[in-house]
Structures are given as C-alpha cells and as structure tokens.
C-alpha positions in Angstrom: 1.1 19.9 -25.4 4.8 18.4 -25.9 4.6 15.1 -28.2 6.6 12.0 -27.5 7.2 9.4 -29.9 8.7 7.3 -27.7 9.2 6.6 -24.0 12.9 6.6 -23.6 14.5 7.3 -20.2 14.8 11.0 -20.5 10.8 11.0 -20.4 9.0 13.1 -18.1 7.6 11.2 -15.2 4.7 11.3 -12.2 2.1 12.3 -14.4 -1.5 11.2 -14.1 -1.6 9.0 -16.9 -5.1 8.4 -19.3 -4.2 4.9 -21.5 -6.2 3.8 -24.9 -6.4 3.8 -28.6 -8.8 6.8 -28.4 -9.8 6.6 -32.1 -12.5 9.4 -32.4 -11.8 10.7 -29.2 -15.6 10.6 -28.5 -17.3 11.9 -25.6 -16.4 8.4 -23.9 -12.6 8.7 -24.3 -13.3 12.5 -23.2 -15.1 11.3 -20.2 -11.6 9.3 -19.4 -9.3 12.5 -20.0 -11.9 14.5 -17.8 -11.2 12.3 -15.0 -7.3 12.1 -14.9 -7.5 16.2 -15.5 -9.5 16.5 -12.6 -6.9 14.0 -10.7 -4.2 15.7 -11.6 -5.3 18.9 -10.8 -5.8 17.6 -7.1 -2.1 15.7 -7.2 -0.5 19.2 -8.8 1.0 16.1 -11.2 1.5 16.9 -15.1 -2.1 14.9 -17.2 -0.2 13.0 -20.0 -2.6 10.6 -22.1 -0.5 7.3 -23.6 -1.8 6.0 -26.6 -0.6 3.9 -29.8 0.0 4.0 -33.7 -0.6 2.6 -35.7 -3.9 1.2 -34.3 -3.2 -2.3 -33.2 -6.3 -3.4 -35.7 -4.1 -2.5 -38.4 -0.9 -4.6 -37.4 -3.1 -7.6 -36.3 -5.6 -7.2 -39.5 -2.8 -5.8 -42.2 -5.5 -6.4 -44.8 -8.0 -5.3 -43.3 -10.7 -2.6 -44.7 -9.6 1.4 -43.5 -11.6 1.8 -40.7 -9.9 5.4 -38.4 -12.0 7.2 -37.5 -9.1 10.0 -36.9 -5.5 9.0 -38.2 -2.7 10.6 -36.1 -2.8 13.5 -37.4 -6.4 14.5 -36.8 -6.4 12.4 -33.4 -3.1 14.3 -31.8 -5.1 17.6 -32.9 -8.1 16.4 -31.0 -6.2 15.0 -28.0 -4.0 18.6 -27.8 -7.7 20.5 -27.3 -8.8 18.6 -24.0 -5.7 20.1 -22.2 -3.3 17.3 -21.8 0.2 18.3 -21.1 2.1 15.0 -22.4 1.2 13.0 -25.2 2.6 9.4 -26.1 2.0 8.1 -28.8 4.1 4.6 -28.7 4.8 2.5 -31.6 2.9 -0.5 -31.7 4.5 -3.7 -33.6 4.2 -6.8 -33.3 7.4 -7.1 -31.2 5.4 -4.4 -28.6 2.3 -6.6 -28.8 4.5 -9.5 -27.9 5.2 -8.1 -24.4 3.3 -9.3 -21.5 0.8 -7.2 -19.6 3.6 -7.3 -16.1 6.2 -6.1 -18.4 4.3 -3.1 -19.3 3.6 -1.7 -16.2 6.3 -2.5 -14.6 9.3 -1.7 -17.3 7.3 0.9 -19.2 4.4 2.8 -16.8 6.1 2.2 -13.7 10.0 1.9 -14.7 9.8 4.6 -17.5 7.3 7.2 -17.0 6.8 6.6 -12.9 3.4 7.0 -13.5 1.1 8.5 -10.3 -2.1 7.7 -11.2 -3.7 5.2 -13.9 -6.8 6.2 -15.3 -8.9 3.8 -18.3 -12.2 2.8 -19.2 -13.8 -0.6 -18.1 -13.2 -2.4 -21.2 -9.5 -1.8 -21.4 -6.9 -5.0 -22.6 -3.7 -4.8 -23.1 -0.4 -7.0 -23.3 0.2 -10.1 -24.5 -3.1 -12.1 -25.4 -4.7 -9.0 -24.1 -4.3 -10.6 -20.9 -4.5 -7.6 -18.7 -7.1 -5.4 -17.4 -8.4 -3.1 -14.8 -8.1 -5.5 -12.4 -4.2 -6.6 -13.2 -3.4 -2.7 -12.7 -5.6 -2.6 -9.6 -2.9 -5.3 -7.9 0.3 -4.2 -9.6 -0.9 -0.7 -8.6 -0.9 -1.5 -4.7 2.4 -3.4 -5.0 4.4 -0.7 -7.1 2.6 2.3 -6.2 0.5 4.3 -8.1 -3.5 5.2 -7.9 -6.2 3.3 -10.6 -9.4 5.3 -12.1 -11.8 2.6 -14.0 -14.6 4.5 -15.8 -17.9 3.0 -16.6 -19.0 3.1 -20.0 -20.1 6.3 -20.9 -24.3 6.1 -22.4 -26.3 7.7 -24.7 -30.2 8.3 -24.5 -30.2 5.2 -25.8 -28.4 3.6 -22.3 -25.8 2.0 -25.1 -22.2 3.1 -24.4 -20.6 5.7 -26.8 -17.5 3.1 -28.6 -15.9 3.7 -32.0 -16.9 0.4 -32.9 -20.5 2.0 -32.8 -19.5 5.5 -34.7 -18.5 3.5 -37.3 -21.5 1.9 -37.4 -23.5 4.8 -37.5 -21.2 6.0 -40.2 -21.4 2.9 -42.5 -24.8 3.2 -42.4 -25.3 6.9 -43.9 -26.2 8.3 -39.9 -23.5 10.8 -39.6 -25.8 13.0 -37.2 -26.0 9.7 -34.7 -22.1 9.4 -35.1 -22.3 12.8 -33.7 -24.2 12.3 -30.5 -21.4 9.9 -29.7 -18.5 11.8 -30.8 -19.6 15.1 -29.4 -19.0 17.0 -32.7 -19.4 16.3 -36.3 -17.0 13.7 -37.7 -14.5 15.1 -40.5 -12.0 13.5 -42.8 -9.1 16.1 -43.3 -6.6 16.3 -46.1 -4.5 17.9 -48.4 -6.7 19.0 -51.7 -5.2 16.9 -54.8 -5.5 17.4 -58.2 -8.8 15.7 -59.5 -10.5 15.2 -63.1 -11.7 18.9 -62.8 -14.8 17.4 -64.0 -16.5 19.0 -61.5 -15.6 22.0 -62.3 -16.4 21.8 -66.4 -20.3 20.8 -64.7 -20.3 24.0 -63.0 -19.6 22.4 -59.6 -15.6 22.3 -58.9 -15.0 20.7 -56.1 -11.7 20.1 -53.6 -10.6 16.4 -53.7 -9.5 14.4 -50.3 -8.2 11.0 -51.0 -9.6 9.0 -48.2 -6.4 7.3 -47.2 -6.4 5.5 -43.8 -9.9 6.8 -42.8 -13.3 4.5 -42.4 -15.2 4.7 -45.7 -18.8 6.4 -45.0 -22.1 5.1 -46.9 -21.3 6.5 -50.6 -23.0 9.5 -51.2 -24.2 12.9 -51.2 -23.6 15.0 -47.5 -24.1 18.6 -46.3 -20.5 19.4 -45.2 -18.7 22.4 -43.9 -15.6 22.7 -44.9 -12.7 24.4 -42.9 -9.5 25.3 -45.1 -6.7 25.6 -42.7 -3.7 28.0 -42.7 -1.1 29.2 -40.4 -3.0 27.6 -37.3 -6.9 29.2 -38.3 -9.8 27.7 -40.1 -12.3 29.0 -42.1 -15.1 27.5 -42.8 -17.9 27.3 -45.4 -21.0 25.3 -46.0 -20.6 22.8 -48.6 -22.0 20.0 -50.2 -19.4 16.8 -51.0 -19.8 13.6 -52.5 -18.1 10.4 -51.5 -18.0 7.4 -53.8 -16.0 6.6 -57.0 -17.3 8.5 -59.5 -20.0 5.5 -61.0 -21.5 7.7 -63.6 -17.9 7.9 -65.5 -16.7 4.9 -64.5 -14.3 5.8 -61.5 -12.7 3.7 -59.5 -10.8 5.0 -56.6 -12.7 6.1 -53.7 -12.8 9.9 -53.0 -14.3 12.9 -50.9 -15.2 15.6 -53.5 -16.0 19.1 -51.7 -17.9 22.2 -53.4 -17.6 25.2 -51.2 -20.6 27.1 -51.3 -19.9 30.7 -52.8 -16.0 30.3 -52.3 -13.5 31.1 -55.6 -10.2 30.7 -54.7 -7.7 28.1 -55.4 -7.4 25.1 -53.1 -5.4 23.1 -54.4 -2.6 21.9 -52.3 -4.3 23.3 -49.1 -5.0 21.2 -46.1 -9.0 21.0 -45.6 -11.1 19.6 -42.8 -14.1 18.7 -44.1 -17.1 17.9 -41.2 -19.9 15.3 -42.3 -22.4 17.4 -41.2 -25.7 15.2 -42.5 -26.6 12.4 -45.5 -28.7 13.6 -48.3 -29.2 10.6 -50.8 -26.5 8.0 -52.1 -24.4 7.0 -54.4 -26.1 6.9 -57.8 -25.2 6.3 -61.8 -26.7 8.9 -64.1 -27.6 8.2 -67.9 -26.1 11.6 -68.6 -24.0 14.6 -67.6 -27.2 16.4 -67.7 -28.8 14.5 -65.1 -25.9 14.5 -62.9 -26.3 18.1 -62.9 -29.6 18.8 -62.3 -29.4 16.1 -59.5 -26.5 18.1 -57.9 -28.3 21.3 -58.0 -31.0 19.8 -56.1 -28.5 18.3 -53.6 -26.8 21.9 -53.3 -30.2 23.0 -52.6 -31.0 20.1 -50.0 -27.6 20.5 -48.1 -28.1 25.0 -48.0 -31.5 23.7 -46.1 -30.0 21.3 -44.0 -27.3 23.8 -43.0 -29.4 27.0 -42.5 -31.9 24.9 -40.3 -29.0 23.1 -38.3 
C-alpha cells in the first residue's frame, strides 16, 4: 500500500475511491472498502481509500476527552490489511474544514485525484457546515463524471448499525467482547513499553506500561489481554492480564495500561506492544494493603488464564 500525506498534483489518479474517518475500521467501514474492491476489480482501476488526521472531532473539540479508537498509526496498519493500494490520509484544519463541499469534489476528488468511482456509507458529511452528502456527489457525479456507491448501515444481531460512536460505548462501559462483534476483532491499544514504578514487578507481577495517549479511555479495570510484542514486521503473542486505571491503591494519577505477560521473562522495555482487550474481569478498586492487592491479582491472573483457555 503506498501512503500519501497529501494530494498534490503528482498524485495517482482514476482510482476507485472509499472516503471516511474510518476510526476502528469496524466491520461497517470494511463493508465500504469491500465494495469499492469489488468495483475496482471490475473497472481494472487502482482501490485507494481517502481519509483524514487528525480526526475532525479533535480540531472542532480541541478539549475534548481522547476518544480514537485507532490513532494513525494503528488505523494505516489496519487499512493496509484490507488490500487497498492508495492511501490518503489528508490533513484536516480548520482552513480544510472551511472549504465548501463543491470545492472538494471538484478541486480535490475530481481536479486532483480524477477519481472513477465514489464509494461511502449513508451517513457520510463533509465540507463546509457538513453540507454535503450522498446526494450532492450523486449530482456532481453525473455532471463531472465519475460513478457513486452509498452503502446502507451495516447491522448487528441486534438490527443496530455497527458505528464507532457505539464501540466506544461498548468500551466505556467495560463490554469489550460487544465492541468486538462490531469491530470484527478484539480492540487493542498499541504502544511503546515506558518505564513504570516497577511496582509491579517488586509484587511479583511486572508488568509492560502503555501510556494511553490519544486513545479512548476503557471502563478502569482488570482485562484478559493478549499481548503481541512486535519486531521486524512479526508478532508474538502471549496471554496476559492488564490493568487500566491510575494506580488508586498508591495514589496514582496518570492513566495507564499495565500488561503482565503470562510466563514471558524478557525485557520489554522500549518495545512496541499491541495489546488486544480480549474480556473485563472486575474494575478499578483501592486496596487497604499491598497484600490484598496481591492476592486480588492472583485471582485476576487466574480469572483471565480461564477466560483465555475457554475463548
């Protein structure tokens, strides 16, 4: 997949092009790339997906609580295992935002890229005042000539359509397993391990610290994880157990993703770890001593060895 950070005039054009924020890329944004792959299979025309960063929520809503469900790094990752060929990733500002919805098919779909085919889901907005929509590309589409794909909303069992708006939900709320239905695999939050308290490690559980940066904050608590420690383009994973909160028992204050890899010794620090929220075990809770923390987190250990042998 060849990454563009722009959309300059040397861009490649005619491709079948798949538009949206695709945070998650759940099975609903998957549904959407499906379609312009199979289009541009049939046109012989390159599949490029167009999306933006930062997420316009976070340049409209500066202050705003974290909420990404996958930063770019995790999302270009995601987006390069569908088989798209062309990825843009535009910056959004508030000088793009400013541009009408006609100026952005016409100077940048149509003008820069030459776009063949459109392809979004029902509820896309875009442009100024989010004035456009499926409909506005329907009727620049047949006056500067390129093809439209709308999707419906993709369901669940529950008839409700998969939207990160309802992962997050789901993830807010300590259901990681129903965030999973949507998003077609287990959510993770990936990092680089920093240096923590090595508290964990004095109570006979070390652990591998993620700062949680940019991503949405789960339901503090206790998980069953697996954990995937990534080098030169492999993972290997291991069942874990991981803790997210601030640390109440000893007073913490930042908010943190602590890991302990199940029968694993070696060093992490400094290594770039994917950790996937497989289940929820119990939440956040303040012990009266070290010694209760402990035996609470043997039981957890326990509890999250069950959850993953029976998954």
């Amino acid at each position: 997949m060849q990454l563009f950070r722009h959309a300059g005039r040397d861009a490649p054009r005619g491709a079948v092009i798949a538009i949206g924020n695709f945070d998650g890329v759940h099975v609903g944004h998957r549904a959407v790339i499906a379609e312009a792959q199979g289009l541009a299979r049939s046109l012989g025309a390159p599949l490029a997906l167009l999306t933006f960063e930062p997420h316009p929520r976070s340049v409209f809503v500066p202050n705003g609580p974290p909420f990404r469900l996958t930063p770019f790094r995790a999302k270009t990752r995601l987006i390069g295992e569908t088989g798209v060929d062309l990825l843009f990733t535009l910056r959004f500002d508030r000088a793009f935002a400013a541009k009408t919805a006609e100026e952005f098919v016409a100077d940048l779909l149509v003008g820069r890229l030459g776009a063949r085919w459109i392809v979004v889901g029902q509820d896309f907005t875009f442009g100024r005042g989010r004035a456009g929509n499926p409909a506005l590309l329907r009727d620049m589409g047949a006056r500067l000539g390129f093809g439209l794909s709308v999707l419906q909303p993709l369901a669940d069992d529950g008839a409700k359509a998969a939207s990160a708006s309802r992962i997050r939900a789901h993830l807010a709320a300590g259901r990681p397993c129903a965030a999973a239905e949507l998003l077609g695999r287990d959510w993770e939050i990936e990092g680089r391990v920093r240096q923590g308290d090595r508290r964990g490690r004095e109570l006979g559980f070390p652990t591998a610290n993620l700062a949680i940066g940019d991503y949405l904050h789960p339901a503090p608590g206790v998980y069953a994880v697996r954990a995937g420690i990534v080098e030169r383009g492999t993972v290997a994973w291991h069942d874990g157990v991981a803790n997210f909160g601030n640390r109440p028992t000893f007073a913490g204050t930042d908010w943190r993703l602590e890991t302990n890899l199940f029968d694993f010794a070696g060093d992490l620090y400094g290594r770039h770890l994917r950790v996937a929220i497989v289940d929820f075990i119990r939440p956040d809770a303040k012990f009266d001593s070290a010694e209760a923390l402990v035996a609470a987190m043997h039981e957890d250990a326990a509890k999250a060895r069950a959850i993953l042998a029976g998954e």
